[in-house]
C-alpha beads as a LAMMPS data file, in Angstrom:
LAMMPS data file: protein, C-alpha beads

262 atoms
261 bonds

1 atom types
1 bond types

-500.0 500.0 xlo xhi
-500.0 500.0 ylo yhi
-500.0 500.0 zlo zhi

Masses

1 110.0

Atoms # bond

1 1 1 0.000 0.000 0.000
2 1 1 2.746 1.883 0.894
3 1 1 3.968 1.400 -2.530
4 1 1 1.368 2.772 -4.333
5 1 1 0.996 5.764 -2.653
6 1 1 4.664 6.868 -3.488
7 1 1 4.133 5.644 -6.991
8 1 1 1.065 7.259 -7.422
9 1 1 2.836 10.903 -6.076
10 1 1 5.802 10.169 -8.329
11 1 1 2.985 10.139 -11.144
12 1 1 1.670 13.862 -10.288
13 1 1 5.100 15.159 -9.695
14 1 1 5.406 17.747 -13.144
15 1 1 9.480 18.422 -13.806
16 1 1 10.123 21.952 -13.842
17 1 1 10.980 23.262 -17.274
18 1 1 13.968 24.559 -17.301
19 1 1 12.968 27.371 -20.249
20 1 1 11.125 29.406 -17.806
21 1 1 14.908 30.067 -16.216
22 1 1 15.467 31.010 -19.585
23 1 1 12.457 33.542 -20.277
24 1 1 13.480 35.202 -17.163
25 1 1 17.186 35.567 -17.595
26 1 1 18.438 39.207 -16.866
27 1 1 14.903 39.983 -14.916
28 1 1 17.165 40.560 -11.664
29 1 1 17.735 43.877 -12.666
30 1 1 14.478 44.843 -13.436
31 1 1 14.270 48.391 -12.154
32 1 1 17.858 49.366 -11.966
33 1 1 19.797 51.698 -13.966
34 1 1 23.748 51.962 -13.745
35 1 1 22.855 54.474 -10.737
36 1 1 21.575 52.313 -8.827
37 1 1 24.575 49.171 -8.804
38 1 1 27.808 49.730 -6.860
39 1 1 31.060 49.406 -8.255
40 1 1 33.694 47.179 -6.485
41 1 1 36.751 48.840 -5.556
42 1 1 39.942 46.830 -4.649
43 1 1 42.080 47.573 -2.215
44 1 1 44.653 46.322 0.394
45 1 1 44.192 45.678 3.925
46 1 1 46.664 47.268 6.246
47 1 1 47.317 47.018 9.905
48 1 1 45.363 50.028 10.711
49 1 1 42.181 48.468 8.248
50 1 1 38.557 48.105 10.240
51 1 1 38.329 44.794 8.294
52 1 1 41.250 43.295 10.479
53 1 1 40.171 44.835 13.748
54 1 1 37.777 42.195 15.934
55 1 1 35.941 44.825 17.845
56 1 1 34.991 47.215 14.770
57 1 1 31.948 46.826 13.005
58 1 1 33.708 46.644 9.738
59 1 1 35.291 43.353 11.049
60 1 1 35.694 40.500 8.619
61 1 1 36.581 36.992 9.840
62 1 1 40.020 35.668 8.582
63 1 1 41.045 38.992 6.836
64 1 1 44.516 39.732 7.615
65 1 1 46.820 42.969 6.859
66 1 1 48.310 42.485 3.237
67 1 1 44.827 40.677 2.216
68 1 1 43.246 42.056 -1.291
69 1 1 39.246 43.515 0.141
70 1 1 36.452 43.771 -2.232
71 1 1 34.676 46.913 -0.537
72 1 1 31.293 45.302 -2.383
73 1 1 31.302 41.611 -1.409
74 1 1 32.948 42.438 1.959
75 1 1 35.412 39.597 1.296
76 1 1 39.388 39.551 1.604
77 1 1 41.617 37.591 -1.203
78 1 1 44.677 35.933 -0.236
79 1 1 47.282 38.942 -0.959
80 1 1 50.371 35.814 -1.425
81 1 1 47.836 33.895 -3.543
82 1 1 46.492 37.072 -5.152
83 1 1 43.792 37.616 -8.069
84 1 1 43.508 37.873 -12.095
85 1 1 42.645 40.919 -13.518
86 1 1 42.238 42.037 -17.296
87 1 1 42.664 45.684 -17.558
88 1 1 39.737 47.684 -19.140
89 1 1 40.516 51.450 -18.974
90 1 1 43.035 53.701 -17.131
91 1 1 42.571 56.919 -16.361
92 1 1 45.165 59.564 -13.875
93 1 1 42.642 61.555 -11.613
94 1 1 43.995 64.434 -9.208
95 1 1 41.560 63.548 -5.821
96 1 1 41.205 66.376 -3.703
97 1 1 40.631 65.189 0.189
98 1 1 39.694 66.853 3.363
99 1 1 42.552 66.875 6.077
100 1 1 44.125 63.160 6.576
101 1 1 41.346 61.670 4.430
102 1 1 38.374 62.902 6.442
103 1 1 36.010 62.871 3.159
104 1 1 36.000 63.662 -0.568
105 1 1 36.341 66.934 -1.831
106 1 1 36.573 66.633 -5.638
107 1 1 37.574 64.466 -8.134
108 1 1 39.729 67.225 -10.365
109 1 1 39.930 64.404 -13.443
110 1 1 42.833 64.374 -15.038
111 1 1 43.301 67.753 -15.331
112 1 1 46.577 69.213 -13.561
113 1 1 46.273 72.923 -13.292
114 1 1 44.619 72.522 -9.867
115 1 1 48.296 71.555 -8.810
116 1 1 49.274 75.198 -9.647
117 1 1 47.556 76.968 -6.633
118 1 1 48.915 73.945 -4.428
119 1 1 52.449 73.921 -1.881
120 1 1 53.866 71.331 -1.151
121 1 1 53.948 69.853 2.261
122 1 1 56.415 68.359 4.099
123 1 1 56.455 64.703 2.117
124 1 1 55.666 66.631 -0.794
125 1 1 52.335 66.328 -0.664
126 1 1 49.867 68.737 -2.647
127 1 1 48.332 71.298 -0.291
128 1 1 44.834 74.025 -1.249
129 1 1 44.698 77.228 0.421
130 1 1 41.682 75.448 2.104
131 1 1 44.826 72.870 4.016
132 1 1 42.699 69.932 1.652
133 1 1 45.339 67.636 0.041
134 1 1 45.180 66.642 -3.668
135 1 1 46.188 62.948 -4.330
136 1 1 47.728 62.132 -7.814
137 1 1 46.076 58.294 -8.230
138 1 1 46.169 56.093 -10.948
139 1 1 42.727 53.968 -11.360
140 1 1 42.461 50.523 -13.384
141 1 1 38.772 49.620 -14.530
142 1 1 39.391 45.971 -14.807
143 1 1 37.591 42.794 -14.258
144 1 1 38.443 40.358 -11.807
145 1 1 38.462 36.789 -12.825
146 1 1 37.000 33.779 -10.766
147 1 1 37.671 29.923 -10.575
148 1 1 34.709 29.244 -12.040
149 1 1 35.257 30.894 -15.383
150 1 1 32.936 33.926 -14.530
151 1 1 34.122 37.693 -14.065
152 1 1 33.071 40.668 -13.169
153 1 1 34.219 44.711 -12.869
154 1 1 36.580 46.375 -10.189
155 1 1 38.158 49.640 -9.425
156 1 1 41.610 49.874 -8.372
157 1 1 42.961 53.413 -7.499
158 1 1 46.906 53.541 -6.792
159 1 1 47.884 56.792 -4.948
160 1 1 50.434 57.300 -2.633
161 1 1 52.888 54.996 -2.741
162 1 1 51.429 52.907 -4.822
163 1 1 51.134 55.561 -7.932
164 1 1 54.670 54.249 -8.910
165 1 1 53.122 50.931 -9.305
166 1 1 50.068 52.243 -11.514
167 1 1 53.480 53.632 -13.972
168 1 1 55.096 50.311 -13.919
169 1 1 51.746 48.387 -15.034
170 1 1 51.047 50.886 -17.473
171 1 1 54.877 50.751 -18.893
172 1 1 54.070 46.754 -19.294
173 1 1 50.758 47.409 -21.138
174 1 1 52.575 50.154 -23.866
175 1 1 55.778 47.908 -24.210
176 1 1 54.099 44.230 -24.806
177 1 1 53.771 44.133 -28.503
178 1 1 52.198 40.757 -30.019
179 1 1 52.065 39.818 -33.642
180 1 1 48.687 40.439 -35.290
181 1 1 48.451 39.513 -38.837
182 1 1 52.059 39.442 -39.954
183 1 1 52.465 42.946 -37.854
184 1 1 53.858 42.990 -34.468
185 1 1 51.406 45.327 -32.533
186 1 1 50.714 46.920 -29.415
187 1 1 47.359 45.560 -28.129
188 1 1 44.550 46.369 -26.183
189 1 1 44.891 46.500 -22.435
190 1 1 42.537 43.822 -22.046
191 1 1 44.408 41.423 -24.771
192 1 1 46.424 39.554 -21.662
193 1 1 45.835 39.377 -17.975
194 1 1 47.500 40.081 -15.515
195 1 1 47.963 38.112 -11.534
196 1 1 47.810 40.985 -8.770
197 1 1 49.366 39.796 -5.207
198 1 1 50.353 42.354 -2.411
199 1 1 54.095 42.650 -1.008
200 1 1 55.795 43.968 2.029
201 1 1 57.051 47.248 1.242
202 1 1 58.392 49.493 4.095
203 1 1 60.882 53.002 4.291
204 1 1 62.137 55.462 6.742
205 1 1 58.677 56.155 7.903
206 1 1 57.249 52.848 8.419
207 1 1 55.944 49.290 6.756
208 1 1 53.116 48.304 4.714
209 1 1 52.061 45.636 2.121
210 1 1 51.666 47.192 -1.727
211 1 1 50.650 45.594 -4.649
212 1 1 52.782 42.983 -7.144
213 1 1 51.953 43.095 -10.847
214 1 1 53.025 40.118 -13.156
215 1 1 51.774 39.619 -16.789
216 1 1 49.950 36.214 -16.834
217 1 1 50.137 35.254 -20.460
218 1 1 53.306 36.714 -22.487
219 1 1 53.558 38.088 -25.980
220 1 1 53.879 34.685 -27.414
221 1 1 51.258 33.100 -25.679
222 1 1 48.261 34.322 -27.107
223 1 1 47.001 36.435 -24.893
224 1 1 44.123 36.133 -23.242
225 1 1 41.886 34.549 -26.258
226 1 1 44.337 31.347 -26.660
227 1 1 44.341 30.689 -22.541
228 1 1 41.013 31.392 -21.191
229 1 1 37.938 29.342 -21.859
230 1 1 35.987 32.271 -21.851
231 1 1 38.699 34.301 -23.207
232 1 1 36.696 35.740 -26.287
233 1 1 33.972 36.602 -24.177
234 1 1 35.847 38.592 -21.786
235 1 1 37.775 40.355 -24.434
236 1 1 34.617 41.087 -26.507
237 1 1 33.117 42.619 -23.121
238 1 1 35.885 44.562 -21.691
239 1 1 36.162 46.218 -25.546
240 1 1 32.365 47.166 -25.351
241 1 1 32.701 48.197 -21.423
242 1 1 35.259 50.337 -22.786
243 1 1 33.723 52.025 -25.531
244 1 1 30.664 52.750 -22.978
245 1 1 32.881 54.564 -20.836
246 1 1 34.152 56.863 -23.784
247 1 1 30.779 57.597 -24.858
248 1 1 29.820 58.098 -21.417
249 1 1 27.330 55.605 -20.956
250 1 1 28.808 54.139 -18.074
251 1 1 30.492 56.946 -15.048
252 1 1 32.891 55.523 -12.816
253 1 1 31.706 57.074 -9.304
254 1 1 34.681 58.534 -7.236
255 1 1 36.858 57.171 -4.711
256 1 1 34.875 57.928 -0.932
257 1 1 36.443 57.831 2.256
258 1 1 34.627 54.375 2.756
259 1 1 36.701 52.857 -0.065
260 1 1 40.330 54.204 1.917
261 1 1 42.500 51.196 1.447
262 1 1 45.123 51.226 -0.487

Bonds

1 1 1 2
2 1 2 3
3 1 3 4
4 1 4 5
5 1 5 6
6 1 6 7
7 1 7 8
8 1 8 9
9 1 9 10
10 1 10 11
11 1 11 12
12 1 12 13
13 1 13 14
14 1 14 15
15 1 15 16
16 1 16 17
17 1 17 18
18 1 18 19
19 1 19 20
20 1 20 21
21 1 21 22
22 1 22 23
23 1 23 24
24 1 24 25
25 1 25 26
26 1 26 27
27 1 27 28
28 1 28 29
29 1 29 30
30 1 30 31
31 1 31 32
32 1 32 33
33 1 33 34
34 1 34 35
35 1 35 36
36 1 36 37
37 1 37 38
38 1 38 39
39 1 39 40
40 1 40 41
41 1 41 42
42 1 42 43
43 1 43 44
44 1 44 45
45 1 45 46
46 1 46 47
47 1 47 48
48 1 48 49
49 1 49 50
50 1 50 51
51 1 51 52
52 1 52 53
53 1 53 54
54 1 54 55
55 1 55 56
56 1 56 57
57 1 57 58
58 1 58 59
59 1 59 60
60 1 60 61
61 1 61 62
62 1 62 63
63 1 63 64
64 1 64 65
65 1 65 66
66 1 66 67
67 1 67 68
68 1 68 69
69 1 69 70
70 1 70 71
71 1 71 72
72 1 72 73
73 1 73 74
74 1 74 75
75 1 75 76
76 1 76 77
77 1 77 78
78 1 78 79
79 1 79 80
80 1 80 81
81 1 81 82
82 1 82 83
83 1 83 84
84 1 84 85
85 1 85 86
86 1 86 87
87 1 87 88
88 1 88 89
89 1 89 90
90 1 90 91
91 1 91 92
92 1 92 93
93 1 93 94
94 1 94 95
95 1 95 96
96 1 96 97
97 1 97 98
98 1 98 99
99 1 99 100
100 1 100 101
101 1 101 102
102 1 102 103
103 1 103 104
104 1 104 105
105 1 105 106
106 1 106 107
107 1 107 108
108 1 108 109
109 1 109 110
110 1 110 111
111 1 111 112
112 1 112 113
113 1 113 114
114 1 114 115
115 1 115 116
116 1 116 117
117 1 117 118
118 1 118 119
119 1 119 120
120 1 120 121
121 1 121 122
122 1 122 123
123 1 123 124
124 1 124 125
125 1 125 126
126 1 126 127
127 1 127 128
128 1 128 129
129 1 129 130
130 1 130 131
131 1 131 132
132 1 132 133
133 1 133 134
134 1 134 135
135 1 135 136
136 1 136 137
137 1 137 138
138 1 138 139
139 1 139 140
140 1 140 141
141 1 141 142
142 1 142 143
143 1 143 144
144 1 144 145
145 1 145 146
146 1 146 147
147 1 147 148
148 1 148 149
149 1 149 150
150 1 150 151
151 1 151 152
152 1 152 153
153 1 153 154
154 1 154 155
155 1 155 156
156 1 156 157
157 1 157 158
158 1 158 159
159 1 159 160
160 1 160 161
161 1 161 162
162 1 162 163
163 1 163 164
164 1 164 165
165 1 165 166
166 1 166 167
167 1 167 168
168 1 168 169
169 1 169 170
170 1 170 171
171 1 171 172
172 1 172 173
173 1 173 174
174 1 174 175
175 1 175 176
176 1 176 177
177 1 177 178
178 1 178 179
179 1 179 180
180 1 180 181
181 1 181 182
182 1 182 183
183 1 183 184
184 1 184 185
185 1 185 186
186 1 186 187
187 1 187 188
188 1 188 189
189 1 189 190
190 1 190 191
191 1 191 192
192 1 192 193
193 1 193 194
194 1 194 195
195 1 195 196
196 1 196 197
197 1 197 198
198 1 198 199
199 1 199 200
200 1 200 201
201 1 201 202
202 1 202 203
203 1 203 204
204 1 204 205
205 1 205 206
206 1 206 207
207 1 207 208
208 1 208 209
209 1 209 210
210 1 210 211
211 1 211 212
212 1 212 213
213 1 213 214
214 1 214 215
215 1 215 216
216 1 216 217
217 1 217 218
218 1 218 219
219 1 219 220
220 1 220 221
221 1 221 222
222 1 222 223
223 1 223 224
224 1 224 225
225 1 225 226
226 1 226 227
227 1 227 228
228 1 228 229
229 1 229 230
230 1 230 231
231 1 231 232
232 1 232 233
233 1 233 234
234 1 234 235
235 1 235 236
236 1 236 237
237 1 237 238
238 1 238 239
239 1 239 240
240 1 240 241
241 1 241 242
242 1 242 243
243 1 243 244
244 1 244 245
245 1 245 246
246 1 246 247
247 1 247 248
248 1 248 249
249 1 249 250
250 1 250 251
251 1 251 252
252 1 252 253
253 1 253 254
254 1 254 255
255 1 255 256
256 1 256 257
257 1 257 258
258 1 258 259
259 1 259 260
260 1 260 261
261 1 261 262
């Protein structure tokens, strides 16, 4: 008897069709414009970082000073292990901040003149008349690449310190030339990835972990289309991501003092 009744509920069960999934792909965003989704901003954890500290609010468990913190997903990367970015766009922006960070003034672009007015403090720092400080930062659109074959997009602004480090990725991207159709060629940004890790880096003043840069696929490798599975995918979005930026479609929001990790 027993029997029966499971084999008779078996009968009515109806398998879900998978199609619907497909009819109501993308509705997730129903409602929301590019105003209304967050960008991610990367950044590194340092021993002063609220993510590291048990008893602030900010707190995440197992991040550790010289770990890679996605401001969005409130998760920290292995800095040793480290992550795999393709470059999208780069852009030099002149930040101008309230005294030692205390909130966001302007974003100046890059447009240098507002140096002009500025002294220079005693690191040789950029100081306004108003005692605000204007921070020369480099900032990578990229996206970040997952196990799983997926990806999505991340800021990372390089100031300080780290600006040096924002030159030294950008002198890889203008030197790597590839051959394209019998022509040896400087390509996109996006045509390779690169593996971001974090390194101790310390001076006069004290110690702190900055960020490592290596090339992940060479000039004779193929790039990114040969090595990734979804290689052709990425490349074809980071080249439309890019021309949406140009045309201004798509406004990368300013650094805040929320995002304030290096």
């Amino acid at each position: 008897m027993a029997n029966e009744v499971a084999n008779k509920k078996e009968s009515n069960v109806v398998a879900f069709d998978e199609s619907i999934l497909l009819e109501d792909a993308g509705s997730g965003q129903d409602g929301m414009s590019k105003d209304d989704i967050l960008m991610p901003r990367l950044g590194i954890l340092q021993q002063m970082s609220d993510q590291i500290n048990k008893r602030h609010g900010d707190y995440i468990d197992g991040a550790e000073a010289g770990h890679i913190f996605d401001n969005v997903a409130k998760t920290a990367h292995d800095g040793e292990q480290g992550i795999t970015v393709v470059p999208i766009t780069y852009r030099r922006a002149h930040i101008e901040w309230k005294p030692d960070r205390g909130g966001l003034v302007a974003d100046h672009g890059s447009d240098s003149s507002c140096l002009e007015s500025c002294t220079r403090g005693e690191k040789g720092e950029y100081m306004t008349a108003d005692g605000n400080q204007i921070v020369i930062t480099g900032e990578f659109l990229v996206y970040v690449l997952d196990d799983n074959g997926g990806y999505f997009p991340a800021l990372i602004s390089m100031s300080g310190s780290q600006f040096k480090k924002a030159k030294q990725w950008n002198a890889m991207i203008s030197r790597l030339m590839v051959p394209i159709k019998g022509k040896s060629e400087n390509p996109a940004m996006f045509w390779t990835a690169y593996q971001l890790s974090t390194v101790p880096e310390s001076n006069d003043l004290g110690s702190w972990f900055g960020w490592g840069i290596k090339m992940k696929f060479d000039a004779s490798s193929g790039g990114l289309i040969k090595n990734h599975a979804a290689g052709s995918d990425i490349y074809l979005a980071a080249r439309a991501m890019k021309k949406s930026i140009s045309s201004g479609d798509i406004k990368v929001s300013p650094e805040s003092k929320d995002d304030d990790v290096m």
